[in-house]
N, C-alpha and C positions, 0 to 999 in steps of 0.2 A: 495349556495352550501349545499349539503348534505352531511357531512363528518361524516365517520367513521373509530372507530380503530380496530386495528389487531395486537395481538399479535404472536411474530416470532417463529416459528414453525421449528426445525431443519430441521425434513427430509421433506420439503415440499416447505420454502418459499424461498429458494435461489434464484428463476426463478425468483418470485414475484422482490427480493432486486434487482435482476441483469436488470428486465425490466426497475424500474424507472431511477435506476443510468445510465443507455448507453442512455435513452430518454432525460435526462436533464443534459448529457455530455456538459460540455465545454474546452479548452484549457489551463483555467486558474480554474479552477473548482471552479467556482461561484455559484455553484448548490449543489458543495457537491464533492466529493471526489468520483475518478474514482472507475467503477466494480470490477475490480480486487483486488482493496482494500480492498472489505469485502470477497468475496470470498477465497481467499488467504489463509485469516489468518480461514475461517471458515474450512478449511482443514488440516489446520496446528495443528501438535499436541503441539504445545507451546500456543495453544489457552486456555484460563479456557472457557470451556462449561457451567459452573456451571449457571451461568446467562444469558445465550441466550435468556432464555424466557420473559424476560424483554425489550428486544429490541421491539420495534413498529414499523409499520405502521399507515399512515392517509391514505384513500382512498375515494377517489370521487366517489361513483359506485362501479367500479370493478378496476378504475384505482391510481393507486398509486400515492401518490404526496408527502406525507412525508416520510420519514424513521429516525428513529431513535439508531443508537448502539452504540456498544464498538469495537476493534479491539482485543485487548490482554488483559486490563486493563480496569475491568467495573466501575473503576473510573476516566475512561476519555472518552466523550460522544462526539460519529461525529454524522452528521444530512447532512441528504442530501435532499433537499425542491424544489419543482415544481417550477419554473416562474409561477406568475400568483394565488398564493399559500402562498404568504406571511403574510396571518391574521395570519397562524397556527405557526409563529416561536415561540410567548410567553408558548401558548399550550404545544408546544414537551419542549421548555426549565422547565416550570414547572411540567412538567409528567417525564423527566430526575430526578429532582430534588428530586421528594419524591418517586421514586420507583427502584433508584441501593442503595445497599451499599456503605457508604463515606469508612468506613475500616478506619474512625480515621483521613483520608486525606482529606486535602480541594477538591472537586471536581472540573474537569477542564472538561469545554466545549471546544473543538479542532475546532475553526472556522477558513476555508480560507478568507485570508481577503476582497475578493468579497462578503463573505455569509452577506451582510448590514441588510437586514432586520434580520438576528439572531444575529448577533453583537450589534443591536440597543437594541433589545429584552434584551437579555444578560444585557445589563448597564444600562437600567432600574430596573433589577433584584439587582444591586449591584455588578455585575462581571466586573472586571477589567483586561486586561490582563498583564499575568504575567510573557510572557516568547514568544518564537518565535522559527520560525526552517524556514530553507531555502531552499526548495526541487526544484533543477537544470531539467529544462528541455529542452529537444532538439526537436528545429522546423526544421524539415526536407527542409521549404520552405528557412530556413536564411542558409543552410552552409550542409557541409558531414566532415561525420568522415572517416578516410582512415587512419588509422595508422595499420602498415604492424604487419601481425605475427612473431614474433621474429624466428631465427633460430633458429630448435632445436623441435619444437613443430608443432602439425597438428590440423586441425579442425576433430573433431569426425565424423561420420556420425550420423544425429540425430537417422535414422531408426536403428541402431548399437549399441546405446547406452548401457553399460553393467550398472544395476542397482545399483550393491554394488560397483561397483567403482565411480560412481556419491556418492554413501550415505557416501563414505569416504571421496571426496575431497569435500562433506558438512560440515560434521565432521570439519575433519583438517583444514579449510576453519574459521569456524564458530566459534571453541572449540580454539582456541590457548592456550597451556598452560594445559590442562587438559587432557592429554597424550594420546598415540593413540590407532587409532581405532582398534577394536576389535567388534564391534556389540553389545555390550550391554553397551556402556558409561551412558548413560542415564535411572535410574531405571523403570523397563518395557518399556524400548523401545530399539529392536534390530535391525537387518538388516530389518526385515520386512516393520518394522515402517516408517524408516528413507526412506524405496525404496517409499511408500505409500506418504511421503511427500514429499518427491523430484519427481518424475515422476508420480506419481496418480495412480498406479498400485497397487491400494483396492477396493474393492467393491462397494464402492460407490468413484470413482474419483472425482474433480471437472467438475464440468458439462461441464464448458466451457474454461477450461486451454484448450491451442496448448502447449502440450507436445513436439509436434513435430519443434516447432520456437527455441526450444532451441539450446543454442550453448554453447559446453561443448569442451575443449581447452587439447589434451593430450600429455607428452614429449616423448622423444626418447626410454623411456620405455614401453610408451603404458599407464603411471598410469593418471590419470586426475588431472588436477594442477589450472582449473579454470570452474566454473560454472556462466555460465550465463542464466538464464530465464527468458525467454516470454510468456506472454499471447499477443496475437494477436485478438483485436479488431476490425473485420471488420466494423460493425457499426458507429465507434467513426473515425474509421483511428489510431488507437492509440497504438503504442509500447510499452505495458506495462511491464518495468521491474524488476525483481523479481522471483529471489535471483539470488545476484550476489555476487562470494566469488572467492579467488584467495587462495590455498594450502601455509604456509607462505615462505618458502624457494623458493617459484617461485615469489613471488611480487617485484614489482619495476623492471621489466622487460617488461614489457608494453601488457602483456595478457588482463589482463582488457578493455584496451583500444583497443586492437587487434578484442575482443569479440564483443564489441558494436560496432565498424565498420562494421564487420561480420553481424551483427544485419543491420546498415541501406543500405549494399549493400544487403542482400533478402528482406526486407522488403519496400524500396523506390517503385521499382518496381507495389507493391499491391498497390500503394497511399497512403502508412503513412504521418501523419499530424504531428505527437506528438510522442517523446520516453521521458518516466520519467526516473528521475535517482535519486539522492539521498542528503544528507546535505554538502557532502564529498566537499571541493574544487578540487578533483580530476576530477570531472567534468565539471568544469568551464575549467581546462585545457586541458583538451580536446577537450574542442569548445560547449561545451554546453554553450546557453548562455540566457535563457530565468529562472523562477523561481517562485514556488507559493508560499507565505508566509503564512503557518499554527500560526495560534495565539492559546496560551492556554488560556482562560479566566478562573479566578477561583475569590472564596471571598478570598481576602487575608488582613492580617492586612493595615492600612496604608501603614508602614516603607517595606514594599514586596512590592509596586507598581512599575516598572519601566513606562518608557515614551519612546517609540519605534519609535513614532511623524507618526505615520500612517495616512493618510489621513481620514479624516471621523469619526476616533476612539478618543473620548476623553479621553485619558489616565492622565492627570490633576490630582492631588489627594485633596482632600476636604481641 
C-alpha cells in the first residue's frame, strides 16, 4: 500500500468524508460511525470549528480508507477505517494523540464496539474503557412502528414548512428552562441562524441533508410542537435521525413516537434497512429493538476502570 495523508479542509472535504463513510457503511457500524454523523454536526453551529484542521485523512491513491475527527468535542476522537485497512488503526490513534488539544481532560477515543482492530490498537496504547452509551436502532426488516397521531395535531407539509416556527419549536424543544423564544437567545445567533441549522437555508447547506424527509408535527393552533429530522441515505438504505425534539407541554402525548412512524411509513416504501435513534429507553418502547454500543476509551487512573465484560475487550485492571 501506498498510503497517504490529508489534512480536512472545511470548504472542500465533506464529499471526500461523506464518500468513505456511505462506502464502508454497516448496520452495526463496524467501520465507523454513519455519514450523517459528521456532516450534521459540520453544519451545526454548536460545532467549535476551531479545530477542524486537525481532523485527517489516509488515502490509498485518491481513495479514502481512514478518517479521522471530532463531532462537537475535539477531545473526543471517532475514526471511521476501510476493511481491509486495518495496519493504519495504531497510525490514526497515535496521530489523534499528539495533535488535538487534551484541554486538561483525559482524551477519549469513541469506538463502536465492532471497531477490533482500533480497540485492540487502543489497549495496547494503555486505553481502557471508561464508560459506554447505547444508541437503539430500528431494522425495518424485524417489526413497524404505527403508533397513531394523537387528536388535536396534523402532520406539516414538508414542502410548507414555515422556518421560524421550526427555529422555535428547536428552541423550546432543546432550551427548556432558559425562557422563550424571541430570536436571539443565543449570543449572535438569531432567527437566521437557527433557520440555517434547522432547514439548511445558508449558503452553503449541507450537501447531502433531505430537508425535505422531514416530519414536523403541528397543534390546533398551527404552532409546531415536535421536530423530527431526516437524512435519507439512498446508498446505505439508512433512516438517519436527527434532531428530534418534542415543544415541553406537548410530550408524553405520544408525538414523538407518531413522527417516527410517520418516518417508516414514507420511508419503508424507498427500502430503508436501518432508522437510528437515540440512548433514550423511549425507544426501546416503541419497538426499536436492535443497538450499537459506543465505548469511550480514554487513560484513566486504575480506581476509574469499570468492566462492561465486552466480548473481545479486556477491560481487567492490572
Amino acid at each position: 500500500m501506498t498510503i497517504r495523508t490529508k489534512q480536512f479542509q472545511l470548504l472542500t472535504d465533506a464529499e471526500l468524508a461523506w464518500e468513505l463513510m456511505t462506502d464502508v457503511f454497516t448496520p452495526d457500524e463496524c467501520n465507523g460511525p454513519a455519514a450523517p454523523f459528521f456532516e450534521y454536526a459540520l453544519a451545526s453551529s454548536w460545532q467549535d470549528k476551531t479545530y477542524l484542521r486537525l481532523n485527517r485523512f489516509w488515502l490509498d491513491g485518491d481513495k479514502p480508507v481512514g478518517f479521522l475527527f471530532y463531532e462537537d468535542d475535539p477531545n473526543r476522537l471517532h475514526f471511521v477505517l476501510r476493511p481491509g485497512y486495518e495496519a493504519l488503526a495504531g497510525e490514526m490513534i497515535d496521530y489523534g494523540a499528539r495533535a488535538f488539544p487534551a484541554f486538561g481532560e483525559p482524551r477519549e477515543l469513541m469506538l463502536n464496539q465492532g471497531q477490533k482492530a482500533l480497540i485492540e490498537a487502543a489497549e495496547a496504547r494503555g486505553y481502557r474503557a471508561v464508560d459506554q452509551e447505547e444508541y437503539k436502532v430500528f431494522n425495518f426488516r424485524a417489526g413497524q412502528l404505527s403508533r397513531p397521531l394523537p387528536t388535536g395535531y396534523r402532520f406539516v407539509d414538508p414542502g410548507r414548512v414555515d422556518p421560524l416556527k421550526a427555529a422555535r419549536c428547536m428552541w423550546e424543544g432543546f432550551n427548556e428552562g432558559r425562557g422563550p423564544f424571541t430570536g436571539w437567545e443565543i449570543p449572535g445567533t438569531g432567527p437566521h441562524e437557527l433557520y440555517q441549522s434547522v432547514l439548511g437555508a445558508s449558503s452553503a447547506p449541507s450537501p447531502h441533508a433531505t430537508y425535505e424527509r422531514n416530519v414536523v408535527i403541528a397543534d390546533e393552533a398551527g404552532d409546531y410542537v415536535c421536530f423530527a429530522g431526516m437524512w435519507w441515505v439512498e446508498k446505505n438504505k439508512l433512516a438517519y435521525l436527527e434532531p428530534l425534539c418534542t415543544v415541553p407541554e406537548h410530550r408524553h402525548k405520544g408525538l414523538a413516537a407518531a413522527a417516527l412512524s410517520q418516518h417508516d411509513w414514507l420511508l419503508r416504501p424507498l427500502g430503508a434497512r436501518i432508522m437510528t435513534g437515540g440512548v433514550s429507553d423511549f425507544y426501546r418502547r416503541i419497538g426499536y429493538r436492535d443497538a450499537i454500543m459506543t465505548l469511550h476509551f480514554a487513560k484513566e487512573p486504575e480506581n476509574a476502570l469499570c468492566d462492561f465484560g465486552f466480548p473481545g475487550t479486556d477491560l481487567s485492571r492490572d
